[in-house]
C-alpha atoms as one frame of an Amber mdcrd trajectory, in Angstrom:
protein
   4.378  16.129 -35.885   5.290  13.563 -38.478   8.708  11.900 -38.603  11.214
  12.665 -41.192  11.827   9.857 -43.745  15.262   9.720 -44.984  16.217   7.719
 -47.567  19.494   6.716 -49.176  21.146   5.915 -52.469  24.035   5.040 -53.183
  24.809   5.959 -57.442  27.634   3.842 -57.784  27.535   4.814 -61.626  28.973
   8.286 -60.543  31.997   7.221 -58.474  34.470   9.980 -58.974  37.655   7.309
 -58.509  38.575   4.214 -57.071  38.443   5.454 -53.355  35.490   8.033 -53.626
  31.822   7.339 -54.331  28.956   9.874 -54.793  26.394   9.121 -52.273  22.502
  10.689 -52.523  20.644  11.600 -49.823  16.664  12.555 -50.383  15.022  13.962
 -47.582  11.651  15.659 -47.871  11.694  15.942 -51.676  15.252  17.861 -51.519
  18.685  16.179 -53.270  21.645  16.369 -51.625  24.857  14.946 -52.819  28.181
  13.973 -50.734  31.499  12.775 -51.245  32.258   9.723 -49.844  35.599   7.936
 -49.030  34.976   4.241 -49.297  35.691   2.206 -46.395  38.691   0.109 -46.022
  40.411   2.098 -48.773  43.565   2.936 -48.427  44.255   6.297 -51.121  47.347
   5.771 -53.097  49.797   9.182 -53.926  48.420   8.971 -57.465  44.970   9.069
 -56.191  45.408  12.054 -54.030  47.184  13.890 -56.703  44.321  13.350 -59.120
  41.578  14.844 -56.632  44.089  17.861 -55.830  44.674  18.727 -59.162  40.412
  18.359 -59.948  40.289  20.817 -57.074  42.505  23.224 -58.292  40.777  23.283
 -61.785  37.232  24.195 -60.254  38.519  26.652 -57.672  42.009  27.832 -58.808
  43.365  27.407 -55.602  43.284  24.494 -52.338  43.760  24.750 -49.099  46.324
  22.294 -47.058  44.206  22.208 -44.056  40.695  21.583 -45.866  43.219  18.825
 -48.115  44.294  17.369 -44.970  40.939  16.649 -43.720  39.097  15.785 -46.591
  41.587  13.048 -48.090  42.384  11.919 -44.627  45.653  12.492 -44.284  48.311
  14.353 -42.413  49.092  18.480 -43.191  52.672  16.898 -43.484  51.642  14.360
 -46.245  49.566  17.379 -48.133  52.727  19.558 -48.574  54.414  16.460 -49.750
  51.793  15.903 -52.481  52.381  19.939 -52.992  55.607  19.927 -53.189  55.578
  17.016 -55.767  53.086  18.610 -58.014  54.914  21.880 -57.801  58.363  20.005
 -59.574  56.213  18.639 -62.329  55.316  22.463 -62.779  51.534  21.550 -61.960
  51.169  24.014 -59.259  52.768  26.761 -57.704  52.513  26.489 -53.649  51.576
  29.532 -51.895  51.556  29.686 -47.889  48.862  27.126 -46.684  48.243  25.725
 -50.087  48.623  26.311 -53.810  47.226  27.899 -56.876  47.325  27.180 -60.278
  48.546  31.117 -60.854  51.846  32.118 -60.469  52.766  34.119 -57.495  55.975
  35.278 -58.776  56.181  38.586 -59.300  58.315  40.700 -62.210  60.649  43.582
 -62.408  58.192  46.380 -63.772  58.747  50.426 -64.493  58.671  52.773 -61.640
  55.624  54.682 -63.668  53.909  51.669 -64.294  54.138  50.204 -60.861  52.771
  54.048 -59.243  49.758  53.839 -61.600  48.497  49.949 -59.142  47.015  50.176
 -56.324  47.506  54.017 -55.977  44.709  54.857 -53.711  45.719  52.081 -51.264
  49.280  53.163 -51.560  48.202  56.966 -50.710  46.342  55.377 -47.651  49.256
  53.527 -46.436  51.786  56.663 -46.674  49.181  58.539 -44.287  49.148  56.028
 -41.887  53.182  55.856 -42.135  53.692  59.276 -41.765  52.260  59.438 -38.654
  54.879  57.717 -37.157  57.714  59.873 -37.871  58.406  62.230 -34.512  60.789
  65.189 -34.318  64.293  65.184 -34.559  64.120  61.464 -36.107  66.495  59.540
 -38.278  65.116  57.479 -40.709  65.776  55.808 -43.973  63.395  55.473 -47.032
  63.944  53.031 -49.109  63.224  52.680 -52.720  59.302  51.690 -54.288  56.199
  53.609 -55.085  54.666  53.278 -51.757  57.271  55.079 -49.995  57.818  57.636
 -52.753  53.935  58.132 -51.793  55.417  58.237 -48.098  57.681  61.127 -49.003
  55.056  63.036 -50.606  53.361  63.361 -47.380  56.404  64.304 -45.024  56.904
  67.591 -43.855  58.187  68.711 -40.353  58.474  71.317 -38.364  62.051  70.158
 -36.819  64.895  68.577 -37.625  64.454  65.455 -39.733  67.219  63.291 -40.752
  66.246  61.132 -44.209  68.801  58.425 -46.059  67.045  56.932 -48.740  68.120
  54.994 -51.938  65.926  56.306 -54.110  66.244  59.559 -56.235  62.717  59.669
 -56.551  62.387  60.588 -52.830  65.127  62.827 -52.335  63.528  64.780 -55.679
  60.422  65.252 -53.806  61.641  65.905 -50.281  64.474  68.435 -51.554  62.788
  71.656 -51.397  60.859  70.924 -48.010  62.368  73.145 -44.545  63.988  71.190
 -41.935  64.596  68.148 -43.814  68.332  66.850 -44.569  68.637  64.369 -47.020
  71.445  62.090 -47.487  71.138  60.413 -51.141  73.292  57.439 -51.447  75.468
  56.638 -54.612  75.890  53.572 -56.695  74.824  51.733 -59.342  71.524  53.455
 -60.867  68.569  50.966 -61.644  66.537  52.943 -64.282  63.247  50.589 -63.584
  62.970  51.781 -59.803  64.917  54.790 -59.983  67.069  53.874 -57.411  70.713
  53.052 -56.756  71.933  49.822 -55.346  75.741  48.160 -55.299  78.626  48.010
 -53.164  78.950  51.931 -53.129  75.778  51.955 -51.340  76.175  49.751 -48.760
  80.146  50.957 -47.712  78.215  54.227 -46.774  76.197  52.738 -44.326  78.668
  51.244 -42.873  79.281  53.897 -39.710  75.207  55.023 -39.309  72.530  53.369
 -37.212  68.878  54.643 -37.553  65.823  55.138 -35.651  62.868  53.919 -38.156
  63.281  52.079 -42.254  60.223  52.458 -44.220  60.464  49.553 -46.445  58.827
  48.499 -49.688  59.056  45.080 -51.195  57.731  43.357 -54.371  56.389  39.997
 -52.245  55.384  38.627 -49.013  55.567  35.259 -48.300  54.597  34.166 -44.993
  56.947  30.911 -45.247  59.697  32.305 -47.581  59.545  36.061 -46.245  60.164
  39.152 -48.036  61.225  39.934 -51.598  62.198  41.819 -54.460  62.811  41.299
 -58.109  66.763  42.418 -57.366  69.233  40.293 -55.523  71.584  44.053 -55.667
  68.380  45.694 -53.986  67.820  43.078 -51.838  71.291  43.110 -50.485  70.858
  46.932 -50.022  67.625  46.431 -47.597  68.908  43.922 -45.729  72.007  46.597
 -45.014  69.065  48.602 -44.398  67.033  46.359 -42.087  70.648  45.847 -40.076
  71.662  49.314 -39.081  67.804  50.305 -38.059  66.261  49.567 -35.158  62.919
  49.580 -36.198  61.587  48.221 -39.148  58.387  49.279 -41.081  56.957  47.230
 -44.128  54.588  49.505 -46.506  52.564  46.490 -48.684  49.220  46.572 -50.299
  47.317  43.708 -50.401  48.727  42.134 -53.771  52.101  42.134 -52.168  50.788
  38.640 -49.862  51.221  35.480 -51.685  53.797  37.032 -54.255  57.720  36.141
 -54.434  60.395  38.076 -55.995  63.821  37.035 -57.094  65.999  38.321 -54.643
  64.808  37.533 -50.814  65.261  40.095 -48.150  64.823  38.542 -44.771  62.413
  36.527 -42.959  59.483  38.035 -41.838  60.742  37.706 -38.106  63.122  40.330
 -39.174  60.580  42.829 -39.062  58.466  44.906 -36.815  55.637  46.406 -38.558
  53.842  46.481 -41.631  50.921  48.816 -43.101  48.566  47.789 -45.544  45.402
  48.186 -46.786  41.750  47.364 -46.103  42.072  44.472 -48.865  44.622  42.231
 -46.873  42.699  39.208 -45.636  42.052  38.582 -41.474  43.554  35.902 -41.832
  47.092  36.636 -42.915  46.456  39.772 -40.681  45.867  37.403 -37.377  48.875
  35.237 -38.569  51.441  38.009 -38.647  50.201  39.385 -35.172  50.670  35.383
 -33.851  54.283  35.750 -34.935  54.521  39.252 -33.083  54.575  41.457 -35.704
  52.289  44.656 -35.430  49.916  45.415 -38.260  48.677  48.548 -39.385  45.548
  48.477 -41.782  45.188  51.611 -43.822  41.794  52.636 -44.662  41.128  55.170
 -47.757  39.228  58.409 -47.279  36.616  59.825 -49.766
């Protein structure tokens, strides 16, 4: 067998910047091109800025780890660069890296909002439901995925529901066995919901068993949020009277932030979502001990 001849050269005319050069490889007829950091080069902040921003144009997003090791540098020095870019309104950081689209999300309808992701919300409510026992307490908040929770609720016992949200309380009213306790307040038209100080005073004297939560954003750094600093004061009442706490988020929730923040996501127990989420956010949130539930839809 005949030995491989590998030749190289080096096509100085297509150096990318001062501290990378464009280095050619042929090997058995074939091309190959790689990105080079030139020795003894030591990248300046203007430099790495440059090549992260290039990156961001031809993928839309970067990745702090694959930063890290391609610019040799430290994570540490990456989110710097990030963080930097992100004040010159360059890029908006997302958890492990950035993207050039925004992840902040915006106070939309209640109709509008039931109309996304519907199928993966149904999924999600069937997966919920299933852990609601007899004779529970629990309290619904307000959002289209758990008005798609109360849709599928009915029980054969005694079931105690508080919820926010008249959207719920609409649905679950005619159903046997199931008290509802509606709180008051100040009525937001887009969600259908009330939130205030009116709310939260009623809470004051109950605990509950299980809070089926909906939110507008996850952020595995920031945590979770909503679009209402009144509504996110009213879940984190929520999330502090119940002693077990149940996220219901489709995969467009990850990534996203919302006005008002809720809580950390260590503040949580559980979340369902959808076939959609990535493994990898999935394997994080397990690492920080939170259970995950992934919904999958039915023909």
């Amino acid at each position: 067998m005949g030995k491989t001849i590998v030749k190289r050269v080096t096509c100085w005319g297509l150096c990318v910047s001062n501290s990378f050069i464009l280095v050619k490889y042929f090997v058995s007829g074939f091309s190959i091109c790689i990105l080079k950091q030139k020795r003894n080069h030591i990248m300046t902040i203007s430099e790495r800025h440059e090549i992260i921003l290039k990156k961001l144009k031809e993928q839309g997003k970067v990745n702090v780890q694959e930063l890290s090791e391609e610019l040799a540098v430290s994570e540490v020095t990456i989110r710097k660069d990030l963080r930097l870019l992100e004040d010159k309104n360059l890029l908006f950081r997302t958890h492990g890296g950035a993207t050039l689209s925004n992840p902040y999300t915006s106070d939309r309808p209640v109709s509008e909002k039931a109309k996304i992701q519907a199928k993966e919300k149904e999924a999600i409510a069937k997966e919920a439901v299933k852990l609601i026992g007899d004779n529970d307490s629990i309290i619904l908040a307000s959002g289209t995925t758990v008005s798609a929770l109360a849709r599928e609720i009915y029980s054969q016992y005694r079931l105690t529901v508080i919820t926010s949200s008249l959207d719920v309380s609409l649905t679950l009213s005619g159903r046997e066995n199931i008290e509802i306790s509606q709180l008051g307040g100040q009525l937001r038209p887009s969600s259908n919901s009330v939130v205030g100080p009116y709310a939260e005073q009623f809470l004051n004297n109950i605990t509950c068993g299980i809070l089926f939560l909906g939110v507008d954003g996850i952020d595995l750094d920031y945590g979770l949020t909503t679009t209402n600093l009144m509504e996110a004061s009213l879940n984190q009442k929520f999330i502090e009277i119940s002693q077990y706490t149940i996220v219901l988020a489709d995969h467009t929730k990850f990534g996203k932030r919302g006005f008002g923040r809720i809580c950390t996501i260590g503040s949580i127990q559980h979340i369902i979502t959808d076939e959609q989420t990535p493994q990898s956010i999935v394997n994080e949130l397990e690492k920080k001990g939170i259970r995950v539930t992934v919904a999958k839809q039915t023909d």
